[in-house]
C-alpha positions in Angstrom: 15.9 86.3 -3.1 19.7 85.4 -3.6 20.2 84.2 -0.1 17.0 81.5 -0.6 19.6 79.7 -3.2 20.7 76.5 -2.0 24.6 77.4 -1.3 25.7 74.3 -4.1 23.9 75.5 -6.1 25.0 79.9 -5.1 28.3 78.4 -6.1 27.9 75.9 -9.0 24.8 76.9 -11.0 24.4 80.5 -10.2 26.8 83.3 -11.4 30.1 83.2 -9.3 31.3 80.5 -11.8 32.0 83.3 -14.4 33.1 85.9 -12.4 37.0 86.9 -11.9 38.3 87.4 -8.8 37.9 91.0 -8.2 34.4 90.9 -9.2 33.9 88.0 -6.6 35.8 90.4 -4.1 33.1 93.1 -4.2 30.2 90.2 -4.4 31.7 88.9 -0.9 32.2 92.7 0.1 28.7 93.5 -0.8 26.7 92.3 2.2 27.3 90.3 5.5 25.7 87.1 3.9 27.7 87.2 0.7 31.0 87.6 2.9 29.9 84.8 4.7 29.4 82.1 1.7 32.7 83.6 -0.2 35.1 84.7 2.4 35.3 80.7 3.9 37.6 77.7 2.7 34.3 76.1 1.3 34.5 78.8 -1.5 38.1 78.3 -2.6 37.3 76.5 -5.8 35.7 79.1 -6.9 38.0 81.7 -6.5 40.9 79.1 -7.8 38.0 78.8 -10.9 38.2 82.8 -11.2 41.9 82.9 -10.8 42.7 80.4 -13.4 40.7 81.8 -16.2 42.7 84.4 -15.8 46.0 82.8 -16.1 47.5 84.9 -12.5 50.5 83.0 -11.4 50.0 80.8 -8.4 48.7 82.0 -4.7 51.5 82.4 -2.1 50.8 80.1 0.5 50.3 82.5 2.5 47.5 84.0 1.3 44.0 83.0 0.9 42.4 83.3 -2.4 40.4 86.5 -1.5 43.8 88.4 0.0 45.4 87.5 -3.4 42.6 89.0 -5.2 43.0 91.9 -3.5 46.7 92.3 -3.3 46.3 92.0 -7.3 43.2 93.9 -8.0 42.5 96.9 -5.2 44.3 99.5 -4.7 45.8 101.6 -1.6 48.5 100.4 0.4 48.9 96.6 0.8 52.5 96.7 2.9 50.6 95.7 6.2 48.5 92.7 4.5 52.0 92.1 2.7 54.0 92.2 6.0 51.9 90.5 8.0 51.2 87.2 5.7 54.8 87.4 3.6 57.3 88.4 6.3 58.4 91.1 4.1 59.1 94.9 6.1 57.7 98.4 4.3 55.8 101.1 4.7 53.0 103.3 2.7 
């Protein structure tokens, strides 16, 4: 039923305009269709939207708005997403 939303609409009308980031994180994580209309570069207003009503500093450039969301929100081991995208050298 979700999926028959227009996708403007998916983003502007429907929920994800109230959700923070880590709840938009397990939306996209959810199913392979939601992945695909909130994992893309179309989506990034809506995670910036999450983001900022949260007050989070700023996203490294080298991050997409989902990797930030989970770099802040998930836990485990982020030194490989954090060497990989930040240049920075660790280990778990």
């Amino acid at each position: 039923m979700l999926m028959n939303v227009p996708v403007d609409v998916f983003y502007e009308a429907s929920i994800c305009c109230y959700l923070a980031p880590l709840d938009l994180l397990n939306l996209g994580r959810s199913s392979h269709s939601l992945r695909g209309l909130l994992m893309t570069k179309k989506s990034a207003y809506v995670w910036r939207a999450a983001r900022e009503s949260m007050s989070l500093p700023s996203i490294p450039p080298q991050l997409s708005e989902p990797q930030y969301a989970n770099l802040l929100f998930c836990l485990g081991c982020q030194v490989r997403l954090y060497v990989h995208h930040l240049g920075a050298e660790g280990t778990c």
